[in-house]
VODOKE-565204 format. One record per residue (C-alpha): residue in three letters; x, y, z; residue number from 1. Coordinates in steps of 0.001 Angstrom, whole numbers. Last residue first. Layout:
<rs>
<aa ALA; u X; v Y; w Z; i NUM> .
...
</rs>
This chain:
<rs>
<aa UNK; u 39607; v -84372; w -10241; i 339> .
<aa UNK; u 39948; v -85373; w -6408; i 338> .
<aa UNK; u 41314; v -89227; w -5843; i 337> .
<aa UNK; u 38459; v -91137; w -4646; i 336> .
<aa UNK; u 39133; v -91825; w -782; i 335> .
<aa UNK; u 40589; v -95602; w -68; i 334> .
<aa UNK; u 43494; v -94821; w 689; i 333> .
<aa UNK; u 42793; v -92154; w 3176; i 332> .
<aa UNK; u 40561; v -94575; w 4734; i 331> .
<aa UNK; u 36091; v -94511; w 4081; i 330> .
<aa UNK; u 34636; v -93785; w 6769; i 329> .
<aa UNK; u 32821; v -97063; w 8776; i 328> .
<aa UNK; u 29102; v -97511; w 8568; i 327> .
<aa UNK; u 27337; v -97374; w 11917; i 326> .
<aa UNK; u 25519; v -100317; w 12914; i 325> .
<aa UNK; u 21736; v -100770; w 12160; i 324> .
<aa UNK; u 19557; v -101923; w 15114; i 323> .
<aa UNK; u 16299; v -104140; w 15499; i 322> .
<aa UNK; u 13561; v -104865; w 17508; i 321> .
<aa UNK; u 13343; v -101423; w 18953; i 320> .
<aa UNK; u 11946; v -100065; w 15463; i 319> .
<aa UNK; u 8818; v -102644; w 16147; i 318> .
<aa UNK; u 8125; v -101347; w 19907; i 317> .
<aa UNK; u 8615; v -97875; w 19149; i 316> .
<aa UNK; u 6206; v -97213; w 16458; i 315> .
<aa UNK; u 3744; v -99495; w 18151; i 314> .
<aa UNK; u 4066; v -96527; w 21092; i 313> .
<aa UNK; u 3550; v -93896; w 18181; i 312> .
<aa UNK; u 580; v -95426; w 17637; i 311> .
<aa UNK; u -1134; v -95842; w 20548; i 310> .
<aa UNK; u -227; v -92366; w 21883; i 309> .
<aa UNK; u -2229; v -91421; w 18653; i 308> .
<aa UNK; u -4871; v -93320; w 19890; i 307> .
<aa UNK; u -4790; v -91992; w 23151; i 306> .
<aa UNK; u -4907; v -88160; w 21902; i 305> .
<aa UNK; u -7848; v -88972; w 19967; i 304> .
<aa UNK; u -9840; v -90961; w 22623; i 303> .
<aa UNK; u -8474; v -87816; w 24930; i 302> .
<aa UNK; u -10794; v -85214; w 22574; i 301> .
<aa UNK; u -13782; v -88224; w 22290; i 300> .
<aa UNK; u -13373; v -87886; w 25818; i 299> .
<aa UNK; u -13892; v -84727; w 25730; i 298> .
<aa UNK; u -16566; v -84048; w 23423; i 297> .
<aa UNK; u -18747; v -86843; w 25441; i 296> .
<aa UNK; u -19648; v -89813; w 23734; i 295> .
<aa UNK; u -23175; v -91420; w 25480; i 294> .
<aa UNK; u -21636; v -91911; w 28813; i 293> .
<aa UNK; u -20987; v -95725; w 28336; i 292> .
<aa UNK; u -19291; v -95362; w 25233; i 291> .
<aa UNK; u -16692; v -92348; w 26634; i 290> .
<aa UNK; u -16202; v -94983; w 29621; i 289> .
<aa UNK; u -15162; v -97626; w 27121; i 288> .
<aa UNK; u -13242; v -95823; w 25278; i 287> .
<aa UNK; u -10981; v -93857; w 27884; i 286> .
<aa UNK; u -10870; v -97186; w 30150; i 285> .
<aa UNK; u -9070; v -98884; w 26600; i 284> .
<aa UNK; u -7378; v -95856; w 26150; i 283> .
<aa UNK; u -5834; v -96058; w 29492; i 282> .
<aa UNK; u -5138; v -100155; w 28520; i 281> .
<aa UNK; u -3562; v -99487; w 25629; i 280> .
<aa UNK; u -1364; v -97090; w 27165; i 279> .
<aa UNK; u 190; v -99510; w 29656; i 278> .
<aa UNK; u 389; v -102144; w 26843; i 277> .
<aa UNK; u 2774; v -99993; w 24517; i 276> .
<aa UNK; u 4757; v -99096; w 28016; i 275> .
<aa UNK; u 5412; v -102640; w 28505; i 274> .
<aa UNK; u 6483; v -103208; w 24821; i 273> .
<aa UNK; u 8836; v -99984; w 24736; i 272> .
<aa UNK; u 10194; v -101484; w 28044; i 271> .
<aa UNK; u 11042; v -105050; w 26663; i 270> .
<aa UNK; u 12358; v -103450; w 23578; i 269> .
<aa UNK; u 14911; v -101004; w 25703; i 268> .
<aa UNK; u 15843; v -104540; w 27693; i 267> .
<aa UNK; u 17170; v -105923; w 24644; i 266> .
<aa UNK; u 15915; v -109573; w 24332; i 265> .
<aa UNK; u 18805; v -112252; w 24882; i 264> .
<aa UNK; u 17141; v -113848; w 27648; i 263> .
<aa UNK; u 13842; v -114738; w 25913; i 262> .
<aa UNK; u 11239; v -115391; w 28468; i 261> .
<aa UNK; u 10674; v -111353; w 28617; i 260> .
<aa UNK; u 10477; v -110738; w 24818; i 259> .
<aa UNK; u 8219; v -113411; w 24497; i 258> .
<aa UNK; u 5512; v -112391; w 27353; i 257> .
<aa UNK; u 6085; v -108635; w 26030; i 256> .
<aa UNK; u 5084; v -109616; w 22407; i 255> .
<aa UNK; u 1907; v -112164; w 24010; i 254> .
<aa UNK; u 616; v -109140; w 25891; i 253> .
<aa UNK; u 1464; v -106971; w 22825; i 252> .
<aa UNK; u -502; v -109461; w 20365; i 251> .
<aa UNK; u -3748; v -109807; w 22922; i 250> .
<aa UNK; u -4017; v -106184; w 23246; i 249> .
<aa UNK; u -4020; v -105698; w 19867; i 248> .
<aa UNK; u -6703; v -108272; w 19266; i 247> .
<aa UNK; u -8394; v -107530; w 22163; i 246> .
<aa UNK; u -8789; v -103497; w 20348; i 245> .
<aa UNK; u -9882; v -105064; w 17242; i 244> .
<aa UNK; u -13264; v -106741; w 18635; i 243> .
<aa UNK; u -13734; v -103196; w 20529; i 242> .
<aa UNK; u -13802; v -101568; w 17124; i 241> .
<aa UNK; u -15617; v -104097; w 15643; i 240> .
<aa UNK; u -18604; v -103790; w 18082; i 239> .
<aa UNK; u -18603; v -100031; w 17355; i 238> .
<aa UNK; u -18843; v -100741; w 13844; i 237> .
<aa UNK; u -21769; v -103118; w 14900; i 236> .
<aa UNK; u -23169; v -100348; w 17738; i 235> .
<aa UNK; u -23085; v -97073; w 14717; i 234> .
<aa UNK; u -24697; v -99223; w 11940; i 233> .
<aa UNK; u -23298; v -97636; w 8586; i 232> .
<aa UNK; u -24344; v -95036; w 6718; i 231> .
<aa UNK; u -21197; v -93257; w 6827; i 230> .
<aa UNK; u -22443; v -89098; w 8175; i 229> .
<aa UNK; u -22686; v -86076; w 6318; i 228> .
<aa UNK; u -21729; v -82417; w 7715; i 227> .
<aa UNK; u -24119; v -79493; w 8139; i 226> .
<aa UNK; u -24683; v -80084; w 11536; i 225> .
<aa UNK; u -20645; v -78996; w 12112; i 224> .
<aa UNK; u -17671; v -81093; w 13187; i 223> .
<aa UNK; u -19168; v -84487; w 12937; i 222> .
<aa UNK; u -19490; v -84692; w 16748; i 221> .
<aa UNK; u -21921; v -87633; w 16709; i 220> .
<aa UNK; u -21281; v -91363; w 15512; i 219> .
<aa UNK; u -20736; v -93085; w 11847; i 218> .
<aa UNK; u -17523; v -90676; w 10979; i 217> .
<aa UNK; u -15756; v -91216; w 14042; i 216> .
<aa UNK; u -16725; v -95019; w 14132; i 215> .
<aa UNK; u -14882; v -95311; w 10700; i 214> .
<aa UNK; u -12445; v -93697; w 12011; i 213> .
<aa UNK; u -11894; v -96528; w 14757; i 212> .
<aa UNK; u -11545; v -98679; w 12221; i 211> .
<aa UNK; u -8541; v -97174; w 10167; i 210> .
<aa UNK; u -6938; v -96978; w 13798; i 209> .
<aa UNK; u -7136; v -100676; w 14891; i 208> .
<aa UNK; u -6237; v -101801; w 11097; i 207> .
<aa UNK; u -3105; v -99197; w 11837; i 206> .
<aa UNK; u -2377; v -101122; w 15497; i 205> .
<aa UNK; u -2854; v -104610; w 13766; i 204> .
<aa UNK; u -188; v -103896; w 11543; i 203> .
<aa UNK; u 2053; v -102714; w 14285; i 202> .
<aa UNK; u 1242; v -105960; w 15932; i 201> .
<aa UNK; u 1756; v -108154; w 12533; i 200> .
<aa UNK; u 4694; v -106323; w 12568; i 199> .
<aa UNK; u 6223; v -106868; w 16677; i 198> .
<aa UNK; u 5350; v -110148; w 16080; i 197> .
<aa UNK; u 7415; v -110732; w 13084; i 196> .
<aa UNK; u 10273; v -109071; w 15230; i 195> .
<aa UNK; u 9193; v -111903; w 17634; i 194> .
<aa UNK; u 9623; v -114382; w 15053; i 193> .
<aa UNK; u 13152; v -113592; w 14227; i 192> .
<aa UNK; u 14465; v -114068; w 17838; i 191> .
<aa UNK; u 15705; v -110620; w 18845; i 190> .
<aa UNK; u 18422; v -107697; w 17760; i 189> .
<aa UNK; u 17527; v -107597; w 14055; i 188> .
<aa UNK; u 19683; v -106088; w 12177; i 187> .
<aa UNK; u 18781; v -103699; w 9721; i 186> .
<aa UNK; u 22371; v -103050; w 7196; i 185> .
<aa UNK; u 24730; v -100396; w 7829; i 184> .
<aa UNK; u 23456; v -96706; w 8219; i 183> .
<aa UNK; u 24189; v -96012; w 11173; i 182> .
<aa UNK; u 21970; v -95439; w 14374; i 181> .
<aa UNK; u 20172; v -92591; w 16839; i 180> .
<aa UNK; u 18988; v -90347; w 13414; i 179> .
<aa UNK; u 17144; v -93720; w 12364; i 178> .
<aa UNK; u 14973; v -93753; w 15222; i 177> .
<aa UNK; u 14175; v -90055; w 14950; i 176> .
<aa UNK; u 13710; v -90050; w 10879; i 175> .
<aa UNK; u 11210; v -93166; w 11050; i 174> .
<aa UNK; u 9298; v -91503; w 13746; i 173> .
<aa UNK; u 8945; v -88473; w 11582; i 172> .
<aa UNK; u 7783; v -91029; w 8824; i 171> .
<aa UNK; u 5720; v -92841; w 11243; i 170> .
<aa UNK; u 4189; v -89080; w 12146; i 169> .
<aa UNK; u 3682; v -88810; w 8777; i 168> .
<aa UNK; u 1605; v -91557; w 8550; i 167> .
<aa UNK; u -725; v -90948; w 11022; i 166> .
<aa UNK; u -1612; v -87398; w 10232; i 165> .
<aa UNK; u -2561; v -88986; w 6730; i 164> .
<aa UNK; u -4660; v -91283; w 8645; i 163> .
<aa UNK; u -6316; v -88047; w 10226; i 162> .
<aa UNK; u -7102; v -86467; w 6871; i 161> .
<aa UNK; u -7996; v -89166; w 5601; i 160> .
<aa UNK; u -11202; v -89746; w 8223; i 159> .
<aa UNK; u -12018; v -85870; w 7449; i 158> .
<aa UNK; u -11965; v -87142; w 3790; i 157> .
<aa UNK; u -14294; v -90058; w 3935; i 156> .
<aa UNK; u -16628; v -87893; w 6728; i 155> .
<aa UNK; u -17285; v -85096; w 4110; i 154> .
<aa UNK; u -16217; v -82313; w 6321; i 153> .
<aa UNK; u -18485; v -79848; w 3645; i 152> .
<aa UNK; u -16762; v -81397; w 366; i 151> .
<aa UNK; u -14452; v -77664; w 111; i 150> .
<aa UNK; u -13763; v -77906; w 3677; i 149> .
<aa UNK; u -12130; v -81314; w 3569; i 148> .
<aa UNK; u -10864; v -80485; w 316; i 147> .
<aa UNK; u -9085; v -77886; w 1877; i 146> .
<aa UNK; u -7392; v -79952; w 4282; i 145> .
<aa UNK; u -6362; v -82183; w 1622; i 144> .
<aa UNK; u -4006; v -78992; w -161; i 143> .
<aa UNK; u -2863; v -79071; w 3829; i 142> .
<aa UNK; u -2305; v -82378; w 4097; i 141> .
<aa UNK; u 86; v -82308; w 973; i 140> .
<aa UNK; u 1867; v -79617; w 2291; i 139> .
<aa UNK; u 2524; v -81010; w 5046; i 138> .
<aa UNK; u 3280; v -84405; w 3284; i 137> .
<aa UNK; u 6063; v -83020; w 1323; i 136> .
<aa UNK; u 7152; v -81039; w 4273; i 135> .
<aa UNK; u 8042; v -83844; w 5920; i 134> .
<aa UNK; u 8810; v -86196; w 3660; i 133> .
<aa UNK; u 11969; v -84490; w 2843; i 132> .
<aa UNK; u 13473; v -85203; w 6615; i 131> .
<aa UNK; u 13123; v -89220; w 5104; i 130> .
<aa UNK; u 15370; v -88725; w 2357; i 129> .
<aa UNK; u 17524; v -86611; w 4139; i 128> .
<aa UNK; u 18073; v -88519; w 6998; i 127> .
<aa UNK; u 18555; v -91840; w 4643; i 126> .
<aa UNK; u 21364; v -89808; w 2447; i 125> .
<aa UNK; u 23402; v -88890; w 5869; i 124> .
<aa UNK; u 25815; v -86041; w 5439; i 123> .
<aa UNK; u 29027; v -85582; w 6737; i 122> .
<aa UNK; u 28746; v -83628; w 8363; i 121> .
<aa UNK; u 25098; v -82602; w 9034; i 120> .
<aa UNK; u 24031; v -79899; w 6758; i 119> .
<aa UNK; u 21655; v -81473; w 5035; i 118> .
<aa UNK; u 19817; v -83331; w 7665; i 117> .
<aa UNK; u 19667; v -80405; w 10034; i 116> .
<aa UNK; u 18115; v -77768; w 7204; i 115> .
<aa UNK; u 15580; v -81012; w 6432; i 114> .
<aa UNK; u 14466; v -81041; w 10330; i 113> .
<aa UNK; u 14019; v -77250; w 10406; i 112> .
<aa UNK; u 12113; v -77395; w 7465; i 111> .
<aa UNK; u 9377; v -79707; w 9391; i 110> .
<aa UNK; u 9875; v -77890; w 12712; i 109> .
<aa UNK; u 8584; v -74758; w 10284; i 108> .
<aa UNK; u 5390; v -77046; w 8685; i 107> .
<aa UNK; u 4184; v -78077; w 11729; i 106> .
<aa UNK; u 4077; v -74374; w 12741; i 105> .
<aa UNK; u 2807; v -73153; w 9694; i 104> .
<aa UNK; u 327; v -75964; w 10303; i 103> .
<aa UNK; u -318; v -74529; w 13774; i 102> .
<aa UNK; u -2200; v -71750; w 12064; i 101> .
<aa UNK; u -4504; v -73672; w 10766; i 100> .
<aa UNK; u -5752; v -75034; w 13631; i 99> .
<aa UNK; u -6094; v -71018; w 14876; i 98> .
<aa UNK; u -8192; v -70722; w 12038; i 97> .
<aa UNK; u -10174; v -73354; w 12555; i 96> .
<aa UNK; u -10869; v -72222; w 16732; i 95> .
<aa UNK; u -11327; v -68875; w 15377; i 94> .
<aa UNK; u -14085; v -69146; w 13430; i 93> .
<aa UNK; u -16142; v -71159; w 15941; i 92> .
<aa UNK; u -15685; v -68393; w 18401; i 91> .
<aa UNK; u -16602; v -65783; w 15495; i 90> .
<aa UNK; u -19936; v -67553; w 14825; i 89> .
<aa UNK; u -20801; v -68830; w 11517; i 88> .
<aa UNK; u -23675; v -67641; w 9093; i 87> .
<aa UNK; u -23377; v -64138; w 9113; i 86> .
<aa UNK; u -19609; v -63934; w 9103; i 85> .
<aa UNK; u -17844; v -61099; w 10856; i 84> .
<aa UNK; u -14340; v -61854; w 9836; i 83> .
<aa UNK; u -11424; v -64550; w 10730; i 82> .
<aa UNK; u -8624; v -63636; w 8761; i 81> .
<aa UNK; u -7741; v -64795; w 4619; i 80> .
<aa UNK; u -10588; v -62741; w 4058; i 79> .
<aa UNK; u -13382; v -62616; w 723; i 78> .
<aa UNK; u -15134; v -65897; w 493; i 77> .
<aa UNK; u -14413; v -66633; w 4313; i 76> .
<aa UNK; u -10908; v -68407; w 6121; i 75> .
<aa UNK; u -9141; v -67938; w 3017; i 74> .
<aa UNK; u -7326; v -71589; w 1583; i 73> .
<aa UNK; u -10181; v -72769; w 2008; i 72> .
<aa UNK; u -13721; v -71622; w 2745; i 71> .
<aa UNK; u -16659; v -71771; w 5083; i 70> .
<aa UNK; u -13862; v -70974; w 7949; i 69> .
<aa UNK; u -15954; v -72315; w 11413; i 68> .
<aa UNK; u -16535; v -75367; w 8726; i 67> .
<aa UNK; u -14941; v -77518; w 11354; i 66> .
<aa UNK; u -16026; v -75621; w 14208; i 65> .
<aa UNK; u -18603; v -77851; w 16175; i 64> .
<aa UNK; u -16248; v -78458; w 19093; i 63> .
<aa UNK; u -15880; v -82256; w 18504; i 62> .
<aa UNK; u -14284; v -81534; w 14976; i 61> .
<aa UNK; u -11613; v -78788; w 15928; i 60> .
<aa UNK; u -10409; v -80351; w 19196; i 59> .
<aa UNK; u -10075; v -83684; w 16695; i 58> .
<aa UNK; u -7652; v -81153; w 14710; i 57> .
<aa UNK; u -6240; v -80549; w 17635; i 56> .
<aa UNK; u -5773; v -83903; w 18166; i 55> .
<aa UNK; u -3812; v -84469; w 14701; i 54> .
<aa UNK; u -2438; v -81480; w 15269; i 53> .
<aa UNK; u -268; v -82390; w 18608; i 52> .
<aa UNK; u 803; v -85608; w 17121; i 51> .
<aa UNK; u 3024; v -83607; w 13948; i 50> .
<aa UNK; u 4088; v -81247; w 16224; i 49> .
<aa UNK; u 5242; v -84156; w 18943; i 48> .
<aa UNK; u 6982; v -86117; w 15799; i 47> .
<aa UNK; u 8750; v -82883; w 15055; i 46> .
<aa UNK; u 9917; v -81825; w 17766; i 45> .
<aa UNK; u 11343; v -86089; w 18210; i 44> .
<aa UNK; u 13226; v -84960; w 14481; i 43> .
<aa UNK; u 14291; v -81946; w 16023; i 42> .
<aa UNK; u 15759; v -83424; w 18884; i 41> .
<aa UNK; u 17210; v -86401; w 17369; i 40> .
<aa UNK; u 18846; v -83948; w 14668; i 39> .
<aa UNK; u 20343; v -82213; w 17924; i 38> .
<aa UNK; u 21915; v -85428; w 19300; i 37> .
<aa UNK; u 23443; v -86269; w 16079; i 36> .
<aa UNK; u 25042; v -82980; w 15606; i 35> .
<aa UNK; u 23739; v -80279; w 13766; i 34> .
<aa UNK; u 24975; v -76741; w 12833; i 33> .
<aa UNK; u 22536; v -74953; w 11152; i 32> .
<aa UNK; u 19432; v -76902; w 13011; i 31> .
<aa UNK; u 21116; v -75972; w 16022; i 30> .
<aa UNK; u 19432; v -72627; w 15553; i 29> .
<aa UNK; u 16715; v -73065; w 17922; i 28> .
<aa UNK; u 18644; v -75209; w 20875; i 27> .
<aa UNK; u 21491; v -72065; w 20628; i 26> .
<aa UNK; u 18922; v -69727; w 21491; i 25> .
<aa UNK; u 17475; v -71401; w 24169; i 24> .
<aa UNK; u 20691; v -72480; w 25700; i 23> .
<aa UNK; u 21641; v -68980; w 25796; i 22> .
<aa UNK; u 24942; v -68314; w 25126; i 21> .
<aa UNK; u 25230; v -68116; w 21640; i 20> .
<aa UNK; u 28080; v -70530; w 19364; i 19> .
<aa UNK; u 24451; v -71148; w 17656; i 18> .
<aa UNK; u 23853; v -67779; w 16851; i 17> .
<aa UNK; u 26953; v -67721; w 15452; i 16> .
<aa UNK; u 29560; v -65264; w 16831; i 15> .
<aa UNK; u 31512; v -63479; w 14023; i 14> .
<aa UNK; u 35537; v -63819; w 14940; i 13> .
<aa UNK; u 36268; v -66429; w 12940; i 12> .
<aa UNK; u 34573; v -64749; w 9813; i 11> .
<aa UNK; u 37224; v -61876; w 9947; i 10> .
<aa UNK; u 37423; v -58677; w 11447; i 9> .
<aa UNK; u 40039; v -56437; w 10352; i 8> .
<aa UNK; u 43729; v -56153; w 12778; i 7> .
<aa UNK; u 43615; v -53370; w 14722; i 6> .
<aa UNK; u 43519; v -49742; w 15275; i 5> .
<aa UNK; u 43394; v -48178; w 11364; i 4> .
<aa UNK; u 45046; v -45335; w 10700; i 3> .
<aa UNK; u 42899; v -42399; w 10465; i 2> .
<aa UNK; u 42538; v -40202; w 7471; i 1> .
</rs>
């Protein structure tokens, strides 16, 4: 028998796929061996996932294919995959299928995120707690999803179905701001009543939102002719749609005025409030334009898109008011003696 060459292999010498040298590579597995900047990443992936199918999801509705797969969780009675269907065409099949699709998607930036969380050293509690909503809430808007299908895009639930889009992208928001600071105390880094601003604002912004589905489910594009409608008067919800939308612009106009005439305001919230008002005002030209030419598919697609621009804007502006400063480790003396 041969004598052995060298010395054995150990685990030192196995080359992680994130030691690899292809940025690529190493930017897809740095979920396994996270540092702050990489959690940041993944939890900003995921707030961009979690944004991109809300509006396709809107793609889904103004295109006529929201009951493109009759039934849920297969796309027809007797295929998990698009299939001849008499009574739905195969375009219109495929575009809610492929929506679907993006959930595993969604749901695989969402994993990602926890994977990061836990195995950051040392670990974070808050990151973890708020990387678990993630998937939580994927999963829980997908078990909606099917009741969306299953009540024939009844507009209540296709309306929840985007607000529940909205709140986990706060919660992926809430994971990316908080993956940039400590975990000491919230401090706020303004005059008190301007961070109360900034929350009547972001309150404001949701109301905004929560009304503006209600116009979704009172005008056209219902996502299939089979769909119900809100019985509601299409111009007066309109009406307080547009009512809402001076309201918010009025309260970010009057944040950025206060955060500018108050020297000690970061300038990172005095640009998150700027760029809050420079969207507002493209949706605002978005809406009313969409309004004046009778609702086109899309512009309701951008409307979408803009509002959740909107919203993740607001998200910035309030979390920018404040800071939390990094918790010192604990000293050698201070460590619990090991058992």
């Amino acid at each position: 028998m041969a004598e052995p060459t060298g010395p054995a292999n150990t685990i030192d010498d196995v080359k992680l796929p994130t030691a690899h040298p292809h940025p690529l590579v190493r930017a897809l597995f740095s979920f396994w061996a996270p540092t702050r900047k990489s959690m940041r990443g993944w939890a900003l992936a995921s707030v961009v996932v979690n944004a991109g199918i809300a509006v396709t999801g809107a793609g889904v509705r103004v295109t006529g294919s929201g009951l493109g797969c009759p039934t849920w969780p297969r796309c027809t009675p007797d295929s998990f995959i698009p299939v001849a269907h008499p009574e739905t065409s195969m375009l219109n099949m495929l575009v809610e299928f492929g929506n679907r699709l993006l959930t595993f998607l969604v749901l695989a930036v969402g994993v990602a995120c926890v994977l990061a969380a836990m195995r950051m050293a040392p670990r974070r509690t808050s990151l973890v707690r708020l990387a678990w909503l993630q998937p939580a809430g994927i999963l829980a808007q997908a078990l909606w999803g099917g009741l969306v299908v299953n009540t024939m895009l009844n507009p209540f639930t296709v309306g929840m179905h985007f607000l529940i889009s909205i709140g986990l992208i706060a919660a992926c928001w809430a994971l990316y701001a908080r993956s940039g600071e400590g975990d000491g105390p919230a401090r706020r880094v303004t005059h008190r009543d301007i961070r109360r601003l900034g929350h009547v604002l972001l309150a404001s912004v949701f109301a905004l939102l929560v009304v503006g589905v209600g116009v979704s489910g009172t005008g056209p594009h219902s996502g299939d002719e089979r769909a119900s409608r809100f019985d509601l008067d299409i111009e007066a919800v309109a009406r307080l749609h547009a009512d809402l939308v001076y309201v918010v612009v009025g309260l970010t106009f009057a944040l950025l005025f206060a955060l500018h005439v108050t020297n000690s305001s970061p300038r990172a919230a005095r640009r998150a409030a700027l760029a809050l008002l420079g969207v507002e005002l493209a949706q605002g030209v978005i809406g009313y334009t969409q309004y004046f030419l009778a609702v086109p598919a899309a512009l309701v697609l951008l409307h979408v898109l803009g509002s959740t621009l909107v919203w993740i804007a607001a998200l910035r502006v309030v979390t920018s008011l404040r800071t939390r400063a990094q918790v010192p480790a604990p000293s050698p003396t201070e460590a619990p003696a090991a058992v």
